[in-house]
C-alpha positions as CSV (number, residue, x, y, z in Angstrom):
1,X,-51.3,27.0,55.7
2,X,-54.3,26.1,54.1
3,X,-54.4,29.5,52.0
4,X,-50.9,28.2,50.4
5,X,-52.2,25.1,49.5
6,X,-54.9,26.9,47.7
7,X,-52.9,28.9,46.0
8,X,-50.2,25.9,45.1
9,X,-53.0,24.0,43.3
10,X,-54.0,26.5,40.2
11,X,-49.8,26.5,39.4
12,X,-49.7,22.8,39.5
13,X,-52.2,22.6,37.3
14,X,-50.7,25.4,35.2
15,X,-47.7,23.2,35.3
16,X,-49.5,20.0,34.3
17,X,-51.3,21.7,31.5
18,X,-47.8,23.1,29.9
19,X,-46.6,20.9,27.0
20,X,-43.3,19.6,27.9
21,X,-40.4,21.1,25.2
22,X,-39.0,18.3,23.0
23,X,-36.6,18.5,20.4
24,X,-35.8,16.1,17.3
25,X,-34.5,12.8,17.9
26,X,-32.4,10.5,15.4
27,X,-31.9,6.7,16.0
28,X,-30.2,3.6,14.4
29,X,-31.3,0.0,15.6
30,X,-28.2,-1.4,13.6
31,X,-25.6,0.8,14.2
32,X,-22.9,-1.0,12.8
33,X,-23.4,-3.1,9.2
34,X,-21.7,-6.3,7.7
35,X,-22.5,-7.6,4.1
36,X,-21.3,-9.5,1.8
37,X,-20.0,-7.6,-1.7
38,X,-22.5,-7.3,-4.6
39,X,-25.5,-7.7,-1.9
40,X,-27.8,-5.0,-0.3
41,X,-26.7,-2.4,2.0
42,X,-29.5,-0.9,4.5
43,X,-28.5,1.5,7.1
44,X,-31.7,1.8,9.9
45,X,-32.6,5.5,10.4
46,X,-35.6,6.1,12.8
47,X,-36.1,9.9,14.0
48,X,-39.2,11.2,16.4
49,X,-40.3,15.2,16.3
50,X,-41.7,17.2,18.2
51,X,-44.1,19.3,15.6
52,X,-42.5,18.6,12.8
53,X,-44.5,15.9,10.5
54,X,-42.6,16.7,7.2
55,X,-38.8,16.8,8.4
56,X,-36.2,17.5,5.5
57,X,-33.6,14.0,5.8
58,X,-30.2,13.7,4.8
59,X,-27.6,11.2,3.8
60,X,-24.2,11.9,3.8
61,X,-20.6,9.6,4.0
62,X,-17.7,10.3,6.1
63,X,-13.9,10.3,4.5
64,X,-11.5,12.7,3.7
65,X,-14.2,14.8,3.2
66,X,-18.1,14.4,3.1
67,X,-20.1,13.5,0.3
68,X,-23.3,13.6,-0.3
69,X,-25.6,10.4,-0.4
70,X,-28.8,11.7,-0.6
71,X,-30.0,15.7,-0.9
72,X,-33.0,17.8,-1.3
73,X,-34.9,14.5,-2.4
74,X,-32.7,13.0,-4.3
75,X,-29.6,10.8,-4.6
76,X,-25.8,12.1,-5.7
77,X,-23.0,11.1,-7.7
78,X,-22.9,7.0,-8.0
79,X,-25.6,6.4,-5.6
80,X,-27.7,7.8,-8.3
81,X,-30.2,5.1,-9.5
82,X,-28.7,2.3,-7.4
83,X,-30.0,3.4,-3.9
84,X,-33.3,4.0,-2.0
85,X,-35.3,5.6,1.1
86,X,-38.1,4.6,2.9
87,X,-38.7,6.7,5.6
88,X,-34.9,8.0,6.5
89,X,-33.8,4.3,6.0
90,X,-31.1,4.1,3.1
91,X,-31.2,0.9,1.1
92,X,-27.8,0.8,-1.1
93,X,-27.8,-2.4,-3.7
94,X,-25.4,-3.8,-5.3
95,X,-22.8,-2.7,-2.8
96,X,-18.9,-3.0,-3.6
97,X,-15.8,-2.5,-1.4
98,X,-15.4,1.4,-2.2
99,X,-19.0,1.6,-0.4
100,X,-17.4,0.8,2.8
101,X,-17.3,3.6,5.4
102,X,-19.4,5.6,8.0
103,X,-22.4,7.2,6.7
104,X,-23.9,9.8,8.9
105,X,-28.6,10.1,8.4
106,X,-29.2,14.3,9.3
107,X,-33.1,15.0,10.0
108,X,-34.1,18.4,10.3
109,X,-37.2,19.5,11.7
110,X,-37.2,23.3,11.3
111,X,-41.0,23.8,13.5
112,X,-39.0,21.8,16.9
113,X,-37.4,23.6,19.2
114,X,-34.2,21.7,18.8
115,X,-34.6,21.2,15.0
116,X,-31.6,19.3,14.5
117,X,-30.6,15.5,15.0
118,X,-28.0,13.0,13.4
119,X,-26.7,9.2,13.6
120,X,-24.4,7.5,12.2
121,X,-23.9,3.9,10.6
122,X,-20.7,1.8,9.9
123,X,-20.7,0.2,6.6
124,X,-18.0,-2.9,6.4
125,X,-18.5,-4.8,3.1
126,X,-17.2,-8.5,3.5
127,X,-14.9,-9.5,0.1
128,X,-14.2,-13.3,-0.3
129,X,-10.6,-14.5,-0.8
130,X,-9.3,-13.5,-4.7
131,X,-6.4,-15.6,-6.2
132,X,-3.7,-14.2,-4.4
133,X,-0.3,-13.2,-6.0
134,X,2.4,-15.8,-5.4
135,X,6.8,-15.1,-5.8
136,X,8.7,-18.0,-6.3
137,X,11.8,-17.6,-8.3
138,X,12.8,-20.3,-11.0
139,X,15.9,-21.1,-9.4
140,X,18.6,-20.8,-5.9
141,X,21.7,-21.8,-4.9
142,X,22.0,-24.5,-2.7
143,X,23.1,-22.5,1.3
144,X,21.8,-19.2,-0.3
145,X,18.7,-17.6,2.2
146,X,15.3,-17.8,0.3
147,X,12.1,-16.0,0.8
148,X,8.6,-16.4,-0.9
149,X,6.0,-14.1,-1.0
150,X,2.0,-14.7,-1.3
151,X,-0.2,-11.3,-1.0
152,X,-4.3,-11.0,-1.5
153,X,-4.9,-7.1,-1.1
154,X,-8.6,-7.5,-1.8
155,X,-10.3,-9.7,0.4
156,X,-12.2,-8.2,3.5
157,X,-11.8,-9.1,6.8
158,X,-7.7,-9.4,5.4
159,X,-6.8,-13.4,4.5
160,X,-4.9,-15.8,6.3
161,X,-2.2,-17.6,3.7
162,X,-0.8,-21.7,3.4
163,X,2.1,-22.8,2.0
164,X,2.2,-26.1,-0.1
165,X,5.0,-27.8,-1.7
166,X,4.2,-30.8,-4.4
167,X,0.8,-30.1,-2.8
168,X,1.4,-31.0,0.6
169,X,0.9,-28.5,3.4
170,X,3.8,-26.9,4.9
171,X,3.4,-26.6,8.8
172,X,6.5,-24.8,10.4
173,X,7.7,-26.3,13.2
174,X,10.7,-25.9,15.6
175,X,13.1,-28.2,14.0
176,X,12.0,-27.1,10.0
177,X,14.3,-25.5,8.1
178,X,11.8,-23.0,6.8
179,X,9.4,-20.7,8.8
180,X,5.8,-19.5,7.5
181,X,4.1,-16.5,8.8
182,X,0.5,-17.2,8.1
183,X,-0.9,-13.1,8.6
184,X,2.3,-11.8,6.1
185,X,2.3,-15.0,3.9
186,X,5.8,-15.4,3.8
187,X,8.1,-18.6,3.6
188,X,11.4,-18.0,4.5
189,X,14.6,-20.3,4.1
190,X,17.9,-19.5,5.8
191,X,19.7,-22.0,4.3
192,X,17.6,-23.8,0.9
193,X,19.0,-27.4,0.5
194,X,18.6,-29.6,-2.8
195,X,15.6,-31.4,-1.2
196,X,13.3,-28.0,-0.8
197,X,13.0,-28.4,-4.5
198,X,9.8,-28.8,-5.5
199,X,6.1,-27.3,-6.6
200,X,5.3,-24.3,-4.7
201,X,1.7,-22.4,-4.3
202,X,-0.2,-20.3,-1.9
203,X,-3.2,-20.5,-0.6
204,X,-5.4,-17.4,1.0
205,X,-8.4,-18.1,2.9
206,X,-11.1,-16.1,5.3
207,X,-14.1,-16.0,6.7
208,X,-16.8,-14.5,4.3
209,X,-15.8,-17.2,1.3
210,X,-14.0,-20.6,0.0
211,X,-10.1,-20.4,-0.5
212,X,-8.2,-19.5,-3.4
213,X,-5.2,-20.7,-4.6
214,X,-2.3,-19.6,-7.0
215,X,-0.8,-22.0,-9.6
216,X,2.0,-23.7,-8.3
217,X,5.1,-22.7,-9.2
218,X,8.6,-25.1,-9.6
219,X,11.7,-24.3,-7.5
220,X,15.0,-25.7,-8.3
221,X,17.9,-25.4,-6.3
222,X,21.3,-25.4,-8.0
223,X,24.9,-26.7,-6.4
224,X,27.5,-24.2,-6.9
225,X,30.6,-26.1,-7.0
226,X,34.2,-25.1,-7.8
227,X,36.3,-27.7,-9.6
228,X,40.7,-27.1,-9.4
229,X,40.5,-26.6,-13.5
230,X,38.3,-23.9,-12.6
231,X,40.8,-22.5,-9.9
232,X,43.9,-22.8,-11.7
233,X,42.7,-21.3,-14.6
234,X,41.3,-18.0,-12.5
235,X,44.8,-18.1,-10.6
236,X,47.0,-18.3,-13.9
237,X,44.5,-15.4,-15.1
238,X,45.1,-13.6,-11.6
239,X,48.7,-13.2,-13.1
240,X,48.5,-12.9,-16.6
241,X,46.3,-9.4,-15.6
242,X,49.3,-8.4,-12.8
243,X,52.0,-9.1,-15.3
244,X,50.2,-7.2,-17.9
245,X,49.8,-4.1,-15.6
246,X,53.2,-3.9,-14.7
247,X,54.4,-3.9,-18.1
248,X,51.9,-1.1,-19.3
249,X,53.3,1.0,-16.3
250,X,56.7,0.7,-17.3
251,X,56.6,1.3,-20.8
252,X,54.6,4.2,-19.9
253,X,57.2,5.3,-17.9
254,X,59.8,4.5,-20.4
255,X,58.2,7.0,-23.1
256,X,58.5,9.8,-20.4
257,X,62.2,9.0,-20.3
258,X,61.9,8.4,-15.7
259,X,61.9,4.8,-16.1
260,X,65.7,4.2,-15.4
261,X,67.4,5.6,-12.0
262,X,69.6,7.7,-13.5
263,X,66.4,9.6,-15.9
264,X,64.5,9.6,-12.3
265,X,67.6,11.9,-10.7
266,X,67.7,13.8,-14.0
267,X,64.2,14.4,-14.1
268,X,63.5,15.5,-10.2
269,X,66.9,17.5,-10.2
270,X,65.7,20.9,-9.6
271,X,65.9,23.3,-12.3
272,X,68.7,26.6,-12.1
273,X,68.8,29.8,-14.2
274,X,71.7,30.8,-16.2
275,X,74.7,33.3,-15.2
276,X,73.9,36.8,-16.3
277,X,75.8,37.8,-18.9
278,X,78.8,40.2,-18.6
279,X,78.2,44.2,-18.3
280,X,78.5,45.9,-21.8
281,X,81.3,48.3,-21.9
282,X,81.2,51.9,-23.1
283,X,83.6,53.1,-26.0
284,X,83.5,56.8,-24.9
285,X,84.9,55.5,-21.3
286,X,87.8,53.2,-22.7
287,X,91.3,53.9,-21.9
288,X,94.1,52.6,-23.7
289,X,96.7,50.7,-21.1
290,X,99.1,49.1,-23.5
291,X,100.8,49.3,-26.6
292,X,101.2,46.5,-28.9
293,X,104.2,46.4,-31.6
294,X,104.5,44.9,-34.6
């Protein structure tokens, strides 16, 4: 017993003595990234190696493919001369909404035994509301079904919308006429009276910055009525057109000479061939039968 235990204590040193294998290791203390549009963009990349004091670092964003942020010590393509590293932290200023995506820091420590390690970072740039777009046609018919449209395809997180008429807010409601959905920013009328006439705008709103608001826009709504002038005279034109069609047809008819019955019987009686004409008779074969006196 006790020689084991002597001979157990030279390994455990041995064991104590080993250094333990370690391999690269890539971190991001702010994984995921909101800022504001025009502002600066800086994705945390923090990496510990095991030998390696002079690791080669990489920058690249996800899409439909990957590009290439920053490479071999330098920056690529339109990050050129408005980005910047300290350490394998990327500082991007200026930012825009085509910035916006998953960027993924590479650190490569060739001397580790694992020499390879990667985070990633999600980049979401936060666009105020923009003016949005608004539809509103110049003029309806009074019953006719009505729909306005009011779109802002810019702003980031995507805008909530407001109707206003004569600038008044329009809250839907069961018993209103119209209905608003304020995620689509539609306004839809199934039946538009003369009193939905009015000044019409839009109004798209977020989080990140102040409303915006389209210039309003005027909506009239017409009566369509029909007088008994109006529908006499389309009646008495109803049969002026018949009378006139009739008579083309006829005189048509007339020219082909099938207008009257009896042409009709003439024309569909069926056609017959001739009688054949009577054998020819042969001189040489005659014989004479009677005589004839004078």
């Amino acid at each position: 017993m006790d020689a084991m235990k002597i001979l157990a204590i030279p390994l455990l040193i041995t064991l104590l003595q080993t250094p333990t294998t370690r391999s690269v290791t890539v971190t991001s203390s702010k994984p995921k990234v909101d800022v504001h549009e025009h502002t600066d963009a800086v994705l945390a990349c923090e990496f510990k190696t095991e030998k390696d004091q002079n690791p080669r670092i990489e920058w690249k964003k996800k899409g439909k493919g990957v590009t290439f942020v920053y490479f071999d010590g330098s920056f690529s393509g339109s990050y050129a001369g408005r980005a910047s590293m300290e350490g394998a932290t990327l500082t991007i200023h200026s930012i825009t909404q085509k910035d916006s995506g998953e960027y993924r820091c590479e650190v490569t420590a060739s001397q580790d035994h694992v020499n390879l390690g990667e985070t990633t970072v999600a980049l979401n740039v936060l666009v105020p509301p923009h003016v949005p777009s608004c539809e509103v046609p110049s003029t309806v018919f009074a019953g006719s079904d009505l729909e306005l449209v009011c779109k802002d395809a810019l702003s980031v997180p995507p805008a909530t919308y407001r109707w206003y008429k004569d600038n008044k807010v329009l809250a839907a409601s069961t018993d209103s006429a119209y209905s608003a959905d304020i995620k689509k920013g539609t306004l839809k009328f199934n039946s538009v009276s003369i009193s939905d006439a009015g000044m019409y705008r839009c109004e798209s709103s977020n989080s990140v910055g102040s409303p915006k608001s389209c210039v309003a826009q005027h909506l009239a709504v017409v009566e369509y009525k029909l007088s008994v002038t109006t529908l006499a005279a389309g009646g008495v034109g109803l049969l002026l057109l018949l009378f006139m069609s009739c008579l083309c047809v006829c005189l048509c008819r007339r020219q082909r000479g099938c207008c009257r019955r009896e042409k009709q019987e003439k024309c569909l009686k069926p056609y017959s061939l001739p009688p054949p004409p009577p054998p020819a008779r042969n001189p040489k074969n005659y014989k004479h039968t009677q005589s004839f006196m004078i």
